[in-house]
C-alpha positions in Angstrom: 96.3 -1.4 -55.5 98.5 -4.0 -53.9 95.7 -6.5 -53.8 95.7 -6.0 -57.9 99.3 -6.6 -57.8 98.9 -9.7 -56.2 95.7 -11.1 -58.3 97.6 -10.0 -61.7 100.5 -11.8 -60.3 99.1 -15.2 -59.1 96.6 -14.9 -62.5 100.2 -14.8 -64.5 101.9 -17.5 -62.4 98.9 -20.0 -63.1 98.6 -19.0 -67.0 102.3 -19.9 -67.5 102.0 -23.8 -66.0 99.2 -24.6 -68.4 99.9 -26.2 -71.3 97.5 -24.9 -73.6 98.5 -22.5 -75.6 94.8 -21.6 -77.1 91.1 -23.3 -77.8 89.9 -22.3 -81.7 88.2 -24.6 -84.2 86.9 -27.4 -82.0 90.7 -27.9 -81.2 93.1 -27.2 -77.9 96.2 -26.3 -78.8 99.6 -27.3 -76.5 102.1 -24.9 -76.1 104.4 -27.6 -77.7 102.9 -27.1 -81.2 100.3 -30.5 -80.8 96.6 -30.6 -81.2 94.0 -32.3 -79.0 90.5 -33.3 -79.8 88.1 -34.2 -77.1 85.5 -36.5 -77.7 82.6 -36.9 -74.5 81.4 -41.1 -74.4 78.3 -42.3 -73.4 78.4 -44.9 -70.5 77.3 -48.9 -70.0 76.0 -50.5 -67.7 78.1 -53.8 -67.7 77.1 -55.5 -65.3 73.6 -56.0 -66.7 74.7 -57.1 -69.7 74.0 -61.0 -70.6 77.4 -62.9 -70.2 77.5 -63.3 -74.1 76.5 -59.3 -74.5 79.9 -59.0 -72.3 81.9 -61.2 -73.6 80.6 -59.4 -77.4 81.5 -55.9 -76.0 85.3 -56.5 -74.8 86.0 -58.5 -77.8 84.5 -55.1 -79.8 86.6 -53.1 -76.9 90.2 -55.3 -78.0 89.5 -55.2 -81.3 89.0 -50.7 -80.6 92.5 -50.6 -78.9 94.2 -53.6 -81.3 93.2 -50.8 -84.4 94.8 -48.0 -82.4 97.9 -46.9 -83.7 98.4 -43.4 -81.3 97.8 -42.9 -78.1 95.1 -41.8 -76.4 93.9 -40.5 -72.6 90.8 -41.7 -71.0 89.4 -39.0 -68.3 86.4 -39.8 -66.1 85.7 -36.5 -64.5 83.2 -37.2 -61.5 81.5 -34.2 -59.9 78.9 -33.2 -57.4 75.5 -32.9 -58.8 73.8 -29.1 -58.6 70.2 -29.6 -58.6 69.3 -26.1 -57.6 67.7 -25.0 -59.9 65.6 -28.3 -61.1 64.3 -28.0 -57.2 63.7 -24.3 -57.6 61.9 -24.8 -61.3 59.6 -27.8 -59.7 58.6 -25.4 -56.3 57.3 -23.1 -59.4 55.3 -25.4 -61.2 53.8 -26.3 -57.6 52.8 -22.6 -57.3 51.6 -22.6 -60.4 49.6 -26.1 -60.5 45.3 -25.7 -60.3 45.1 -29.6 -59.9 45.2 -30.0 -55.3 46.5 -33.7 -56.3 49.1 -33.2 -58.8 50.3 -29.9 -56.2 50.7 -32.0 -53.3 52.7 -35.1 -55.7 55.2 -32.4 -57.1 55.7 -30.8 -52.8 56.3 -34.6 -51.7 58.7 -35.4 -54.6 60.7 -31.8 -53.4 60.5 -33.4 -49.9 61.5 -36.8 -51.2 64.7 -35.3 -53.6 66.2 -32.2 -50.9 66.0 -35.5 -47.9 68.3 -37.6 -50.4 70.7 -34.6 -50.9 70.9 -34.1 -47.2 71.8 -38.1 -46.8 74.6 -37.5 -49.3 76.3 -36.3 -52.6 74.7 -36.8 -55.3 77.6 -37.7 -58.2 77.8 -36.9 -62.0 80.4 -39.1 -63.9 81.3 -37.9 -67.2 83.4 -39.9 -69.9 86.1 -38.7 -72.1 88.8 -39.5 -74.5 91.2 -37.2 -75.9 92.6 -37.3 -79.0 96.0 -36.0 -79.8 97.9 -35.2 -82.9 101.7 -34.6 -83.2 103.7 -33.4 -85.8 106.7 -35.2 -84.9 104.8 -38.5 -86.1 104.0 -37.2 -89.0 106.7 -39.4 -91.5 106.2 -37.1 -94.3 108.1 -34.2 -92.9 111.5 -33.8 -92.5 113.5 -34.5 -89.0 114.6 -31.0 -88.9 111.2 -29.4 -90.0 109.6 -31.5 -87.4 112.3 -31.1 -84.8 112.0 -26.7 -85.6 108.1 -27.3 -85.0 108.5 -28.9 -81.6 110.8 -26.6 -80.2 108.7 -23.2 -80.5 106.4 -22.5 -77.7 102.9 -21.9 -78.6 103.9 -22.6 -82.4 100.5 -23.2 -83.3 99.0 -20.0 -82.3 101.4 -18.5 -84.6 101.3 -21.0 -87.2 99.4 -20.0 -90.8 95.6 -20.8 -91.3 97.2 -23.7 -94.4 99.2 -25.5 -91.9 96.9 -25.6 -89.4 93.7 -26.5 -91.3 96.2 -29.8 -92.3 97.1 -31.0 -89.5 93.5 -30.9 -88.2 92.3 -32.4 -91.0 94.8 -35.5 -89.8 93.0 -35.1 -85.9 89.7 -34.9 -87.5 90.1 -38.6 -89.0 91.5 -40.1 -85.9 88.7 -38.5 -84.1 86.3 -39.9 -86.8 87.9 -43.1 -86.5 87.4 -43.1 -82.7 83.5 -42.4 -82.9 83.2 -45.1 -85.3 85.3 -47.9 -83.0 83.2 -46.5 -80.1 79.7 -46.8 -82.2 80.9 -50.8 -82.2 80.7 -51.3 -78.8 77.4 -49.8 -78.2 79.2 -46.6 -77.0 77.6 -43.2 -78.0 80.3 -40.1 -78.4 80.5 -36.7 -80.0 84.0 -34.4 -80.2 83.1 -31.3 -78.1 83.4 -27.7 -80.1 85.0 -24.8 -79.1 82.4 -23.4 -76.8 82.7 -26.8 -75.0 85.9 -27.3 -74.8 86.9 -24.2 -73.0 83.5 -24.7 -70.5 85.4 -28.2 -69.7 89.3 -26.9 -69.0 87.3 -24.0 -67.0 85.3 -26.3 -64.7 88.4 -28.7 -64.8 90.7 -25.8 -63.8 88.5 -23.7 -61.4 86.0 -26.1 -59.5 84.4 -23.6 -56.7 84.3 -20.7 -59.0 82.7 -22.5 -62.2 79.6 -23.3 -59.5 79.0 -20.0 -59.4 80.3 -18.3 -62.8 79.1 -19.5 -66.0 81.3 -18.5 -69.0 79.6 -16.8 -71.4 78.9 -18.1 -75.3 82.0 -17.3 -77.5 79.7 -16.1 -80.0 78.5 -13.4 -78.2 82.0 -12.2 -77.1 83.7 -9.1 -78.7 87.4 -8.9 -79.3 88.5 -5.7 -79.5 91.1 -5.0 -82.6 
């Protein structure tokens, strides 16, 4: 019992330092009433590039952030690579190759890939940008409206279907705006959904135990009424 006291007790001291309020709609919502959309990039590599194909992709890059007229956060999120089960799934298809040849190509290539682990880490970069959207810079509302938004906590969870579709419909064009800039520069992106955006701030917030737990789809969750 006490050890359920203390879990239920950490579990509410961690909820209350986040700053997301909820995920719904392909959106995060802040505790301080603002949205975020988060769009995962594509990488270059630079450094190949011809010196004119450089000099063509930071002119497209300054001309992205010269168009900009919010702010935005750039994450690189770098983790360790878990191969575990592409080892496992290749040790199957050796079992299950007839061809002598091709079986003792795929054992070598399992010898070749667990030695290169064992040298070191192998790393996964991933790209983001997030996207954010606040009411207080909307100019059409009053300073007082505005002002009575940014002062509830979690006023979005609350907040009524109409208002909320709006102000995501004002997101949804920055985001659009985004991918198009990006497209410019050769960079491929796409704004994560729901599903992904909770499987991101889960990983993000709870390294060890993501490796081990996979959240399950949204879709096949049921809420109790």
């Amino acid at each position: 019992m006490a050890n359920k006291l203390v879990s239920g007790k950490i579990s509410a001291s961690t909820q209350r330092y986040l700053d997301i309020a909820e995920i719904r709609d392909n959106t995060v919502i802040m505790k301080d009433g603002t949205l975020r959309a988060v769009i995962l990039v594509s990488s270059i590599n630079f450094s190949l590039k011809s010196e004119d194909e450089q000099n063509a992709i930071i002119a497209a890059y300054v001309g992205f952030l010269n168009n900009i007229d919010f702010p935005l956060q750039v994450v690189v999120q770098s983790r360790e690579l878990d191969i575990e089960n592409y080892l496992t799934a290749l040790k199957q298809k050796e079992k299950e190759q007839t061809n002598e040849l091709l079986k003792i190509q795929i054992a070598e290539y399992v010898q070749y890939i667990t030695e290169l682990i064992s040298i070191g880490k192998i790393m996964n970069k991933k790209f983001y940008i997030v996207v954010p959207y606040n009411p207080l810079s909307d100019k059409q509302k009053g300073f007082f409206s505005s002002l009575t938004d940014a002062l509830k906590p979690g006023a979005m969870v609350k907040m009524k279907r109409e208002l909320f579709l709006r102000r995501r419909e004002k997101l949804t064009r920055r985001t659009e705006n985004v991918i198009g800039a990006l497209a410019s520069i050769g960079l491929n992106s796409i704004e994560l959904d729901t599903q992904s955006l909770i499987e991101l701030y889960y990983n993000t917030y709870n390294p060890v135990t993501s490796a081990n737990e996979k959240l399950v789809d949204i879709n096949k969750l049921r809420i109790s009424e």
